[in-house]
C-alpha positions in Angstrom: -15.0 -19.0 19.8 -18.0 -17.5 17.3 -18.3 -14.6 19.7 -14.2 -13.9 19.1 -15.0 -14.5 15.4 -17.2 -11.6 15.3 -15.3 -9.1 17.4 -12.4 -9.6 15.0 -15.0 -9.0 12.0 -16.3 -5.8 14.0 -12.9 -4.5 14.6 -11.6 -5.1 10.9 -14.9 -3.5 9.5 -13.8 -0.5 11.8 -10.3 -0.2 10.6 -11.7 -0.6 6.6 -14.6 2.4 8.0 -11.4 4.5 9.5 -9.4 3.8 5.6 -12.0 4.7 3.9 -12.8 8.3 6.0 -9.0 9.2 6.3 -8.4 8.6 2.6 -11.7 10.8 1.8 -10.6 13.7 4.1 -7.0 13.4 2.5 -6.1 17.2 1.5 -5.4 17.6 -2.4 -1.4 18.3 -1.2 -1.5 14.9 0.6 -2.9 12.9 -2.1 -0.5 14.8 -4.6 2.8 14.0 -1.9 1.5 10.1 -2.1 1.4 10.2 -5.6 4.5 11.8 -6.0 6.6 9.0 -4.2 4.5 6.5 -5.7 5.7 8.3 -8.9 9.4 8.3 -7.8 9.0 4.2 -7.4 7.3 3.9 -11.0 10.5 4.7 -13.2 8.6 3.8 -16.1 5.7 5.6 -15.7 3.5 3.1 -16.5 0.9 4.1 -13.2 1.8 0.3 -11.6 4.9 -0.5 -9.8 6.8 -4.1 -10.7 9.0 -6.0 -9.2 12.1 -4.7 -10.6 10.8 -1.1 -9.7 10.3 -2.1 -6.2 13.7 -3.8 -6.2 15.1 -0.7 -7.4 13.5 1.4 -4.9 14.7 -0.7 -2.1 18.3 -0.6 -3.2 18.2 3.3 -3.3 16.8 3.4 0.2 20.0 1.2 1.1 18.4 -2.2 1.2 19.8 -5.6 -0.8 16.9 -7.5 -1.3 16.6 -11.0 -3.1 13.7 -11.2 -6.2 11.7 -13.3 -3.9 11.5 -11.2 -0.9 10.3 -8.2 -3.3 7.8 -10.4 -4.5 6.4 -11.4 -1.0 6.2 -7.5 -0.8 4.2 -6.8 -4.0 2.0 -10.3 -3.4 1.1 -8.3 0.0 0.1 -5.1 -1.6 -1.5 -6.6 -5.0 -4.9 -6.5 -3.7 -6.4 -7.5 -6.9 -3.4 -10.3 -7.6 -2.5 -9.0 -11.3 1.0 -8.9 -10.5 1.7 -5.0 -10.5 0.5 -2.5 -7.2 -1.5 0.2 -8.9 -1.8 4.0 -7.5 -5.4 3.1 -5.7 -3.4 0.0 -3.7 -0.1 2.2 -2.9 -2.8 4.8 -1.6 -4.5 2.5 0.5 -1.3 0.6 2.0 -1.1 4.4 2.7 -3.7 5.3 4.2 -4.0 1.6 6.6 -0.4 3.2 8.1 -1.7 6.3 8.8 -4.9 4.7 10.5 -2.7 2.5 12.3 -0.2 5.0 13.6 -3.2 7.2 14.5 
């Protein structure tokens, strides 16, 4: 059971190593198109997203979701658990899609 232990560990330290290159070899017009919808999400402005901006953005896109199912959402993506997903998380969620689809 150790040995699948560690190929789980190798394989996740792979997929963090594949995060980390794509987001560094991110063009400047990629980076600025992931900011920009992260942008379109924070009405504020503040440079987090919240749960009633998430909400919002989920209506818009035709989606009714309850308070607690948002939450789940932003509990998922709050990498540093203080409640609100900051640019840095939004661009890493990013970037872990675009490692996976790859």
């Amino acid at each position: 059971m150790k040995k699948g232990g560690k190929e789980i560990k190798a394989v996740s330290n792979e997929k963090v190593n594949l995060e980390k290159k794509l987001k560094n070899e991110l063009t400047e017009e990629q980076k600025q198109e992931i900011k920009d919808a992260f942008d379109l999400v924070d009405a504020d402005g503040s440079g987090n997203i919240e749960i009633e901006e998430m909400k919002l953005a989920m209506k818009a896109l035709g989606f009714d979701p309850k308070k607690d199912e948002v939450k789940n959402i932003l509990d998922q993506l709050d990498r540093n658990k203080d409640g609100v997903v900051s640019f840095e998380e939004f661009l890493d969620l990013i970037t872990s899609r675009m490692v996976f689809i790859n």
